[in-house]
C-alpha positions in Angstrom: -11.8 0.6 23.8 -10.6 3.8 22.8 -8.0 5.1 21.0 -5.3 5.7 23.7 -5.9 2.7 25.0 -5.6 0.5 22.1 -2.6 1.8 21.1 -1.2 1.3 24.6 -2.5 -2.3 24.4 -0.8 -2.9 20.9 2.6 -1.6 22.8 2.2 -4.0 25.3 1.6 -6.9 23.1 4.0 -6.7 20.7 6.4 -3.2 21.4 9.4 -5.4 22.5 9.0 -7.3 19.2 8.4 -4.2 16.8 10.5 -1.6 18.5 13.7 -3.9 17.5 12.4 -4.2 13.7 12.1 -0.4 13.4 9.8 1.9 11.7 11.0 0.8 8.2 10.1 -2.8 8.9 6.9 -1.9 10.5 6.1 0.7 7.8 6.5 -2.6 5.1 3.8 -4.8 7.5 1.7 -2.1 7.7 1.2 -2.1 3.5 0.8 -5.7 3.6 -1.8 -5.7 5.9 -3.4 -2.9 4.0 -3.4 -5.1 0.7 -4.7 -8.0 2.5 -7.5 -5.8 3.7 -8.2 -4.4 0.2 -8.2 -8.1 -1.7 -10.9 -8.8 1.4 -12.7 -5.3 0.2 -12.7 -6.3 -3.2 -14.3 -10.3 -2.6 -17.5 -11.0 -3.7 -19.7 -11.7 -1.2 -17.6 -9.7 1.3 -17.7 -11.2 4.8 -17.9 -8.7 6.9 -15.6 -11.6 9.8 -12.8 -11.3 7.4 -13.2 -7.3 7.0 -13.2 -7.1 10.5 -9.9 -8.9 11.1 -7.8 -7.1 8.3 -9.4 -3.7 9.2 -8.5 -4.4 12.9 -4.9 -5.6 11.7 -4.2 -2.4 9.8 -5.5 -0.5 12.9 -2.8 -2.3 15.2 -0.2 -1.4 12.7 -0.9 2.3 12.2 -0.4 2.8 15.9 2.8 0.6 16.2 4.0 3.4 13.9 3.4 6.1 15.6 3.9 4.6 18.7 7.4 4.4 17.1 7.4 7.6 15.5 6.2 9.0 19.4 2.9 10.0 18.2 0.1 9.8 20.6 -2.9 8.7 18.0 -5.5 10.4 20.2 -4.2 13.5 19.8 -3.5 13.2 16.3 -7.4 11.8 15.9 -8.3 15.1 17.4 -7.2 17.2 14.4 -11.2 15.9 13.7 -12.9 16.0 16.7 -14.6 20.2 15.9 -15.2 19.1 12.3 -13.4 18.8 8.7 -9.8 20.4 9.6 -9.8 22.4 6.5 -13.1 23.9 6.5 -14.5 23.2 9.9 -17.6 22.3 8.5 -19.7 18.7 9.7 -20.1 17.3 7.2 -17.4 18.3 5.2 -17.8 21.5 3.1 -14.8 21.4 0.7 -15.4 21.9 -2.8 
């Protein structure tokens, strides 16, 4: 699935829920999935299931916010797509 779709997906699964709760709201889920995904990065043995799922979570709450915010999160994963967006360099040539 890519980008533009997912975050189309995530609007249709839950936008009548999330649009009501606002970006402020959202923006708070968002963090708490992002600490749930870094107590899962910091478990010994990491399982990879687990990583999966809270990585996956964080990913449908990024694009509930911009689909909030009225960004499109292909376009803004584009800013990447010819190389670093400082330098242009692939890899990265920043000192």
């Amino acid at each position: 699935m890519d980008i533009r779709a997912f975050q189309r997906q995530i609007e249709l699964l839950y936008g009548e829920r999330d649009r009501p709760r606002g970006i402020d709201r959202s923006f708070v889920w968002f963090t708490e999935e992002v600490g749930e995904l870094a107590k899962e990065i910091r478990r010994e043995p990491r399982r990879e299931d687990l990583l999966r799922l809270e990585l996956s979570d964080v990913l449908a709450w990024l694009v509930t916010l911009a689909s909030q915010l009225g960004i499109d999160m292909a376009e803004a994963a584009d800013r990447y797509a010819q190389g670093c967006p400082k330098c242009g360099a692939t890899p990265c040539a920043c000192p």
